[in-house]
N, CA, C and O of each residue as an XYZ file, in Angstrom:
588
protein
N     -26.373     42.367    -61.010
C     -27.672     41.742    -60.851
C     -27.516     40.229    -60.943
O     -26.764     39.945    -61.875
N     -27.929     39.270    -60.355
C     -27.755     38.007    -59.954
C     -29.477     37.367    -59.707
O     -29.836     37.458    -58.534
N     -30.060     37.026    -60.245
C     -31.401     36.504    -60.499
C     -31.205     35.285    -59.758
O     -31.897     35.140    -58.751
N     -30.343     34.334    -60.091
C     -30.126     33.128    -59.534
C     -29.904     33.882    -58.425
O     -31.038     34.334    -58.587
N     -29.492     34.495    -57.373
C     -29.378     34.182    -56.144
C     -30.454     34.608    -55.193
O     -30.800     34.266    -54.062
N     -30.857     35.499    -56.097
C     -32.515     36.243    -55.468
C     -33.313     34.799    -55.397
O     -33.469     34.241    -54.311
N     -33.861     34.171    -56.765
C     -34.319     33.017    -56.499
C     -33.829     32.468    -55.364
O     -34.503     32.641    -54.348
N     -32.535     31.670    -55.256
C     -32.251     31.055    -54.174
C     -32.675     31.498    -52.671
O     -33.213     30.729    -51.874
N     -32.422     32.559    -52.462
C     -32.940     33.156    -51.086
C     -34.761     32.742    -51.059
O     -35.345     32.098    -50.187
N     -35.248     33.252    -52.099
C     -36.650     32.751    -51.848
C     -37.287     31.104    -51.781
O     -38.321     30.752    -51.212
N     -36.337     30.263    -52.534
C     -36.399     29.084    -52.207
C     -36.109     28.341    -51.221
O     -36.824     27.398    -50.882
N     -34.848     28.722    -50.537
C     -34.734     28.505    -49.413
C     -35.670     29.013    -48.442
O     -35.694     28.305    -47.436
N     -36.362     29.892    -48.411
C     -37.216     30.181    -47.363
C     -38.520     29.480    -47.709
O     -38.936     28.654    -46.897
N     -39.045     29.657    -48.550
C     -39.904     28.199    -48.831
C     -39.345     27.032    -48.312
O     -40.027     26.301    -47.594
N     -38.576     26.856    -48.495
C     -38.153     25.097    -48.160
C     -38.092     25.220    -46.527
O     -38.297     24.154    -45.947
N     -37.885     26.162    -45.845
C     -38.094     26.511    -44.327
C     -39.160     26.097    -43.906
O     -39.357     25.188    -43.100
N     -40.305     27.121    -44.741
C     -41.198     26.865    -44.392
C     -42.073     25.846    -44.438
O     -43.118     25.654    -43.816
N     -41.517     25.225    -45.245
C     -42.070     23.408    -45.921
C     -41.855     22.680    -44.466
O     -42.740     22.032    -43.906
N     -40.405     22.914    -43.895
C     -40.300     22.005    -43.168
C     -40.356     22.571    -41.513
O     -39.388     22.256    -40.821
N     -41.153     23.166    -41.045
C     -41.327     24.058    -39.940
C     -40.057     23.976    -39.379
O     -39.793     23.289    -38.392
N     -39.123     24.794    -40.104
C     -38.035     25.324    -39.280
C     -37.925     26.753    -39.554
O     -37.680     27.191    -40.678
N     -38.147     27.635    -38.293
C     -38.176     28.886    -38.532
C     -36.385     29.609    -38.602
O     -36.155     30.746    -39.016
N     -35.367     28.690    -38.126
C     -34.095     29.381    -38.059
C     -33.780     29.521    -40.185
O     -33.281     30.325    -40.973
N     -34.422     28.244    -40.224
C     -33.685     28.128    -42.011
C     -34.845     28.958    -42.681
O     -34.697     29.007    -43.902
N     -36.051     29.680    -42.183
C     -37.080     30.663    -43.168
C     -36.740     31.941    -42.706
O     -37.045     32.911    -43.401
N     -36.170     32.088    -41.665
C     -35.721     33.512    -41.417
C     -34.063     34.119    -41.825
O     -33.688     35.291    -41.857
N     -33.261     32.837    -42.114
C     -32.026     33.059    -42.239
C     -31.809     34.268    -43.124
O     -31.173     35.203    -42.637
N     -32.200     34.350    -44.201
C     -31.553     34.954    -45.154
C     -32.072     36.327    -44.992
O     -31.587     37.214    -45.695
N     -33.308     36.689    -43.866
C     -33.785     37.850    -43.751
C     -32.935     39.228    -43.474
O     -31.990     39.180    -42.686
N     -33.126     39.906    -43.836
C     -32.026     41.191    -43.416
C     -32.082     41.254    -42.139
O     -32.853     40.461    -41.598
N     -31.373     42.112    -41.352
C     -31.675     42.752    -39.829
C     -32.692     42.941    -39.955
O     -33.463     42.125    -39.451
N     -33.375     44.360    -40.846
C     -34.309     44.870    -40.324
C     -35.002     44.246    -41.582
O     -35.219     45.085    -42.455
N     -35.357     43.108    -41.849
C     -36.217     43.148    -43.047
C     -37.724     42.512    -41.968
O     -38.014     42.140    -40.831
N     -38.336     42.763    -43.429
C     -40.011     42.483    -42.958
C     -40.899     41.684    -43.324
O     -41.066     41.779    -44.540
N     -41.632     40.848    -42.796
C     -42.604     39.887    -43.181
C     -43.767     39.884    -42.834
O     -44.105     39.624    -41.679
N     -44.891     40.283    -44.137
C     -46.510     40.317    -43.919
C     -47.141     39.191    -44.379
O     -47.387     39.126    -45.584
N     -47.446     38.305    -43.660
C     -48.066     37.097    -42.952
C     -49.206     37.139    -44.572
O     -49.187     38.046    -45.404
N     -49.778     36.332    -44.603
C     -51.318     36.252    -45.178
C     -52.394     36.342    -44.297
O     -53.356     35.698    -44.716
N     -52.644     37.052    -42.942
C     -53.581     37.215    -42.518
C     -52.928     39.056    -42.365
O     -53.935     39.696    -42.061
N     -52.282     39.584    -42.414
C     -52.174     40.679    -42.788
C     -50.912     41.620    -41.385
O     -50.587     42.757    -41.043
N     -50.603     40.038    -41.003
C     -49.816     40.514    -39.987
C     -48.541     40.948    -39.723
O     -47.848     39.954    -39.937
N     -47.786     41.898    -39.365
C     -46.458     42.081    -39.896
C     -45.555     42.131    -38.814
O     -45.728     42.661    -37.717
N     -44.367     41.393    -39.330
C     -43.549     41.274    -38.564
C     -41.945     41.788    -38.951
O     -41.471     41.471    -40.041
N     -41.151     42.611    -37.961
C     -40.464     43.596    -38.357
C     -38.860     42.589    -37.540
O     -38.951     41.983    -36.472
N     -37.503     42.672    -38.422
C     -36.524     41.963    -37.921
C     -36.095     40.811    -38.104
O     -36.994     39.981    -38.235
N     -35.313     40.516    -38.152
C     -35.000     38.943    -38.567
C     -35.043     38.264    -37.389
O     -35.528     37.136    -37.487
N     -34.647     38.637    -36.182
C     -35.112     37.967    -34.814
C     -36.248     38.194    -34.647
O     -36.779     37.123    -34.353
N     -37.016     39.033    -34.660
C     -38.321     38.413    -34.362
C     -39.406     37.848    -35.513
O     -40.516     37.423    -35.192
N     -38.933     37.902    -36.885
C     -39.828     37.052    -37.827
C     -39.034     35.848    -37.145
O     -40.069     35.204    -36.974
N     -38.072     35.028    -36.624
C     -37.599     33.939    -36.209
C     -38.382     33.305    -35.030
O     -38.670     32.126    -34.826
N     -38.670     34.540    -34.238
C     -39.430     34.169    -33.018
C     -40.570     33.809    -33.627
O     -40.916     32.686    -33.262
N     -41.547     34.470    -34.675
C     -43.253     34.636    -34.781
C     -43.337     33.224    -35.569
O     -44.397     32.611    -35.698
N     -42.238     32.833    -36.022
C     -42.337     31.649    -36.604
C     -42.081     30.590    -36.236
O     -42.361     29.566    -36.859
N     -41.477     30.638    -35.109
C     -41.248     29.456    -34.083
C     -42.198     29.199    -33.583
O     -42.440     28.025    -33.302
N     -43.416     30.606    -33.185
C     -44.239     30.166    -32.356
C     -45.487     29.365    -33.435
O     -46.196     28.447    -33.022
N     -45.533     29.694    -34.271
C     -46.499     29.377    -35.653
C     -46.100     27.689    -35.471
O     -46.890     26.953    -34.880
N     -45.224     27.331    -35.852
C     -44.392     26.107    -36.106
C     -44.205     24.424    -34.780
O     -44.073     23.200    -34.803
N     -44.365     25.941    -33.543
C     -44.499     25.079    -32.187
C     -46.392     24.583    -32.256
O     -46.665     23.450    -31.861
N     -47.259     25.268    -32.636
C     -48.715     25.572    -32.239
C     -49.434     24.921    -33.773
O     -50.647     24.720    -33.813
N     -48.528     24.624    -35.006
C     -49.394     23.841    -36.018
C     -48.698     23.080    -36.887
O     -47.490     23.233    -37.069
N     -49.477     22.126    -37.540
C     -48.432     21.874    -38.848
C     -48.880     22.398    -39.743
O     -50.088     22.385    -39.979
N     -47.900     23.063    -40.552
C     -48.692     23.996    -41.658
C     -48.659     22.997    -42.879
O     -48.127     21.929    -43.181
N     -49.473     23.884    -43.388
C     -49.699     23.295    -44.799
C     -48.197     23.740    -46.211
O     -47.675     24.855    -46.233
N     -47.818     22.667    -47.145
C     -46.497     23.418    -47.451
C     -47.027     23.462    -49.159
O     -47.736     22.882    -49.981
N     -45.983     24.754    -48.945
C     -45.870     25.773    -50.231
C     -45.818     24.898    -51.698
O     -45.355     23.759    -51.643
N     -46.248     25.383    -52.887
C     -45.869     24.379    -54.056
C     -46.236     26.366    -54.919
O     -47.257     27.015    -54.690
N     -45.173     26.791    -55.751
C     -45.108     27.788    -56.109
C     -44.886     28.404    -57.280
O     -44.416     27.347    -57.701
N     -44.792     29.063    -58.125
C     -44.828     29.140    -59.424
C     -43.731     30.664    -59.490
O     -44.378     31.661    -59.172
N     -42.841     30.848    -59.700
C     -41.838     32.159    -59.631
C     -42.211     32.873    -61.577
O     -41.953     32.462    -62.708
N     -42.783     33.854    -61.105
C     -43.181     34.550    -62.425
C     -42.069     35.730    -63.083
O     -41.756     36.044    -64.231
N     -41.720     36.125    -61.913
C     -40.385     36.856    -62.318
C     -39.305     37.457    -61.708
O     -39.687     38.395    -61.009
N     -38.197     37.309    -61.691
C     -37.324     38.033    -60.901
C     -36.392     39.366    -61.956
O     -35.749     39.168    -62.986
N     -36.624     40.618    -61.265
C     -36.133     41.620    -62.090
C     -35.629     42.449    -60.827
O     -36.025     42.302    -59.671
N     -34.327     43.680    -61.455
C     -33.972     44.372    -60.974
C     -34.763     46.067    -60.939
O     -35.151     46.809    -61.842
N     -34.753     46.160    -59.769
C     -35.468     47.498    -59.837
C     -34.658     48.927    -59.530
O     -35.073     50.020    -59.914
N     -33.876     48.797    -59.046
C     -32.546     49.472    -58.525
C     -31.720     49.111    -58.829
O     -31.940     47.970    -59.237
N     -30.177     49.501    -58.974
C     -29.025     48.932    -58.090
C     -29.201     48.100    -57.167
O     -30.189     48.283    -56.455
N     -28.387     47.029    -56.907
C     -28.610     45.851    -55.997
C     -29.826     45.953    -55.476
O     -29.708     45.852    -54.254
N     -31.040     46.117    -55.810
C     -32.628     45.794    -54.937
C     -33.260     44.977    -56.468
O     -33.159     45.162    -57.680
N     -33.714     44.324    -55.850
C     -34.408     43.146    -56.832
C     -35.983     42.662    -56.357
O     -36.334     42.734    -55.180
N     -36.789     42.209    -57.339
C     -38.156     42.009    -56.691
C     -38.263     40.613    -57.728
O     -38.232     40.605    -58.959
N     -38.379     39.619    -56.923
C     -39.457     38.538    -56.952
C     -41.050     38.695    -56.973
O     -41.741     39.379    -56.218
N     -41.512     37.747    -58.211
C     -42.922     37.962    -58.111
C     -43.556     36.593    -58.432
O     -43.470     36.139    -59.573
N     -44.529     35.571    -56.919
C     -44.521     34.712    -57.511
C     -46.420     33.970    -56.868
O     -47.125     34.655    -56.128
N     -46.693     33.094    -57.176
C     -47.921     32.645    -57.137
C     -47.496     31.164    -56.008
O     -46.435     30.551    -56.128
N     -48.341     30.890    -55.186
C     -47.763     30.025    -54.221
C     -49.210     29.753    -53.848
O     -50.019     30.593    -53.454
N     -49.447     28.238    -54.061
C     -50.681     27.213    -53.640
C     -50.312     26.095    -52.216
O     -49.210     25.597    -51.986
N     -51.251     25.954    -51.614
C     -50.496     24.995    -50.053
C     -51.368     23.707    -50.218
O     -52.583     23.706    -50.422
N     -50.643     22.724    -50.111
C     -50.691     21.105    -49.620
C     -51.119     21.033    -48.288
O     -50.189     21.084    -47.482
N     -52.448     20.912    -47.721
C     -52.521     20.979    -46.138
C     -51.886     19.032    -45.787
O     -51.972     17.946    -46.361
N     -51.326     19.543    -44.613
C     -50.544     18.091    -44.039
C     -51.784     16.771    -44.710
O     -52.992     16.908    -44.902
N     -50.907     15.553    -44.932
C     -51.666     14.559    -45.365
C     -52.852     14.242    -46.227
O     -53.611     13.273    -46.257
N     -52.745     15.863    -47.235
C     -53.099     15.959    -48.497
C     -52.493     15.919    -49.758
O     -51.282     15.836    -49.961
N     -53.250     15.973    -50.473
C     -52.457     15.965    -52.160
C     -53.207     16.652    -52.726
O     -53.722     16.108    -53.703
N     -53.535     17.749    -52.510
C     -54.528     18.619    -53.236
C     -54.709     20.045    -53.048
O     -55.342     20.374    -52.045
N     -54.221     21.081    -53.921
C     -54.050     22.425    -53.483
C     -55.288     22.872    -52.450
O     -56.412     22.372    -52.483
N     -54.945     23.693    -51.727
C     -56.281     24.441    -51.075
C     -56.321     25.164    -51.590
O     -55.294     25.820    -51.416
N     -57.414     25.922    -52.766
C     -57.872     26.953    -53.440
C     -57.745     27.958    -52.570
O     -57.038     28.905    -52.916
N     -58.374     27.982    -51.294
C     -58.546     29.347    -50.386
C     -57.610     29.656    -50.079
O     -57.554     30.853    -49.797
N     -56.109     28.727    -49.908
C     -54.835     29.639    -49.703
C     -54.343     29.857    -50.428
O     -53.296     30.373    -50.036
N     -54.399     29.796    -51.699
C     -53.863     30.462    -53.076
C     -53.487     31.784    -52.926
O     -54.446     32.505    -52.651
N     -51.985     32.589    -53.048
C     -51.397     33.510    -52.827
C     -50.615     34.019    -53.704
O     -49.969     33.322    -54.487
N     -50.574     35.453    -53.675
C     -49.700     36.374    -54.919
C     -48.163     36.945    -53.805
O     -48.134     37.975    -53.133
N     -47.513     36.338    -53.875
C     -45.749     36.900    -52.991
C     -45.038     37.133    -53.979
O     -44.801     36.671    -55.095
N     -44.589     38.402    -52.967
C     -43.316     39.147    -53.063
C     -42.502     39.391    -52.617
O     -42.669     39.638    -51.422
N     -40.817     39.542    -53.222
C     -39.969     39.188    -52.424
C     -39.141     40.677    -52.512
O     -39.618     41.204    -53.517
N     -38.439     41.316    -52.113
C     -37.565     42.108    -52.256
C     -36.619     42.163    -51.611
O     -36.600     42.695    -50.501
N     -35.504     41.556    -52.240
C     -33.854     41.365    -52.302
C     -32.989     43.039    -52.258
O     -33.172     43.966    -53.047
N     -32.218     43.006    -51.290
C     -30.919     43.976    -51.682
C     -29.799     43.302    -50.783
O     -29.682     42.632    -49.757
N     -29.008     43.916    -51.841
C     -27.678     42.968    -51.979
C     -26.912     44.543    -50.614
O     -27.047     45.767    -50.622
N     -26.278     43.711    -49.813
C     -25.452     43.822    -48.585
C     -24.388     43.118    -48.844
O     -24.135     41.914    -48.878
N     -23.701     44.266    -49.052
C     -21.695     43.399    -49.446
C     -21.904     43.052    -50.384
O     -22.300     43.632    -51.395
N     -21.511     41.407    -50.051
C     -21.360     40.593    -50.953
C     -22.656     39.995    -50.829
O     -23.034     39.800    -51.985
N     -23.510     39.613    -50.045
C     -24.856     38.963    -50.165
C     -25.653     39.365    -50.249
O     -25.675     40.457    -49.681
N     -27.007     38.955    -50.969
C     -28.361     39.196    -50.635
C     -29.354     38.816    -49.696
O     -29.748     37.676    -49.451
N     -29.650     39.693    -49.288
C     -30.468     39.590    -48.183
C     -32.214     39.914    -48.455
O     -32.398     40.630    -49.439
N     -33.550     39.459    -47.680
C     -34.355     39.569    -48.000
C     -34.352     40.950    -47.060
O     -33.757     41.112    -45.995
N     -35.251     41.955    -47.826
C     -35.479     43.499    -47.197
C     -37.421     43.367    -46.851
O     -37.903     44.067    -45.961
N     -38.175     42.559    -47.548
C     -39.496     42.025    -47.507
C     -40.065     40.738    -48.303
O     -39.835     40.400    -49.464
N     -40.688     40.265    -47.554
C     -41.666     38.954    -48.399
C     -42.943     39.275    -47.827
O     -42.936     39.776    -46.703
N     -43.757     39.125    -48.258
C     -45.333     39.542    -48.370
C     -45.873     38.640    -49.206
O     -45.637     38.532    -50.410
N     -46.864     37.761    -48.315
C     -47.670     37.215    -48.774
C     -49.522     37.012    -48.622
O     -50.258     36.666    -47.697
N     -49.736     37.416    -49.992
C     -51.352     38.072    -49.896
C     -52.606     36.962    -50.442
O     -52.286     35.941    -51.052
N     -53.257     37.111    -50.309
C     -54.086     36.025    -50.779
C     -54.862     36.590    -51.894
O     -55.453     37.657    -52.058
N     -54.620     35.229    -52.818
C     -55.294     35.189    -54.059
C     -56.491     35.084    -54.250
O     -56.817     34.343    -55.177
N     -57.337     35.617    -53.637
C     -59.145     35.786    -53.681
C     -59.560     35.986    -54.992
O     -60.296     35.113    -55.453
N     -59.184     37.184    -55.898
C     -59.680     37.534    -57.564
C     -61.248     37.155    -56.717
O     -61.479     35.950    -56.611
N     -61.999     37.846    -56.296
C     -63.600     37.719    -56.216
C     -63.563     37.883    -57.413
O     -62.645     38.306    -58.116
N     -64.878     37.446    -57.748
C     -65.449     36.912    -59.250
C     -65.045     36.899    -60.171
O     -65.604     37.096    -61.250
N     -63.270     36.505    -59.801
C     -63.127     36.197    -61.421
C     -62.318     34.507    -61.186
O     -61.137     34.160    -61.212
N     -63.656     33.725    -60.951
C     -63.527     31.685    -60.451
C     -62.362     31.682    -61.622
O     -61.185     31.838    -61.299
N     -62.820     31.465    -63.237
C     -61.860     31.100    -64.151
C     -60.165     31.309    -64.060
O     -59.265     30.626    -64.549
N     -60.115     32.541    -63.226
C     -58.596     32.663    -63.334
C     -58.205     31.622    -61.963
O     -57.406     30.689    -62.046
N     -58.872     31.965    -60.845
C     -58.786     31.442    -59.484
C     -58.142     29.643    -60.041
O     -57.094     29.030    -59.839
N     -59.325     29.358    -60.736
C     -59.049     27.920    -60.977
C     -58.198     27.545    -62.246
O     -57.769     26.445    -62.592
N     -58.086     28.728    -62.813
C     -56.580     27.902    -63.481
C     -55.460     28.095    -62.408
O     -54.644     27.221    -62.117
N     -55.516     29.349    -61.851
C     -53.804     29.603    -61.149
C     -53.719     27.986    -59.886
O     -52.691     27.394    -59.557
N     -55.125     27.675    -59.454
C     -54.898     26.129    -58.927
C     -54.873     25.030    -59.718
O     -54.287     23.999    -59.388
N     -55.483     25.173    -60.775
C     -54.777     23.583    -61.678
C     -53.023     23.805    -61.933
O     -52.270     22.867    -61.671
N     -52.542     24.969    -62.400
C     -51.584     25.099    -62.541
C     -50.208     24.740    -61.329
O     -49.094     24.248    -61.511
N     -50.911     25.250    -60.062
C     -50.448     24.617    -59.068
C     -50.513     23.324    -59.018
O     -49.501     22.705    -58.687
N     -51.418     22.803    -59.257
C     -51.787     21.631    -58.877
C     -50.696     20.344    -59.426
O     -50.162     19.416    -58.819
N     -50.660     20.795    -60.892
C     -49.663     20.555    -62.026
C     -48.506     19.875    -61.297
O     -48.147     18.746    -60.962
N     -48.024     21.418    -61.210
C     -46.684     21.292    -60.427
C     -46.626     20.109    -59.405
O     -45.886     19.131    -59.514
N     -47.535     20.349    -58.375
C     -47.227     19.562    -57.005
C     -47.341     18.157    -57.499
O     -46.753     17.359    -56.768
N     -47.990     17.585    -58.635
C     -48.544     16.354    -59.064
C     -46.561     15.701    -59.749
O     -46.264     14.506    -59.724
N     -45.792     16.554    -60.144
C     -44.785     16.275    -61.337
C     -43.875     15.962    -60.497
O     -42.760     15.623    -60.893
């Protein structure tokens, strides 16, 4: 079990996605691994989460990730799950967007010698009526992106 490298795979794909490059957010994806969008969309493969993100990347500037990693544990033999909270900076802001406030997950299994991502899923942090938590998990973001 290797925690540090699970992290790493998920940081690096954040940092992909920070900088709209879809070759460095899809790299570490398995063949067949999978990615569910925050609008609920899923995309199956490491070539084509490469493609869906090229086209994302050609068509906007996104807003970039500032994230909080709550835990990385083993659940299997070589399969590992990331669990983490992730607030977005829209371009030429300094200020979380509450409405994209998100709960991701990552799930790592180790191939050979490396780990590879098998899923990342990212869902949105709505909590309807419960504002108090909503707005700490964004000051807490906020924190971060400010340090």
């Amino acid at each position: 079990m290797n925690a540090a490298d699970v992290r790493g795979l998920y940081e690096r794909m954040i940092a992909g996605w920070n900088a709209g490059d879809a070759a460095a957010m899809s790299r570490d994806f398995a063949d067949d691994g999978q990615l569910v969008g925050f609008d609920g969309s899923e995309v199956n493969g490491r070539e084509q989460i490469a493609s869906h993100l090229t086209g994302i990347f050609a068509d906007h500037k996104v807003a970039s990730f500032v994230t909080l990693v709550h835990e990385v544990r083993e659940i299997a033999p070589d399969v590992m799950l990331l669990r983490a909270h992730a607030g977005m900076v829209p371009p030429g802001k300094s200020e979380i967007n509450r409405a994209t406030n998100a709960v991701q997950s990552l799930i790592a299994v180790k191939r050979g010698d490396r780990w590879r991502i098998a899923l990342f899923q990212n869902t949105p942090a709505a909590w309807h009526g419960r504002d108090d938590d909503a707005n700490a998990l964004t000051a807490e973001l906020q924190a971060k992106f400010d340090a």
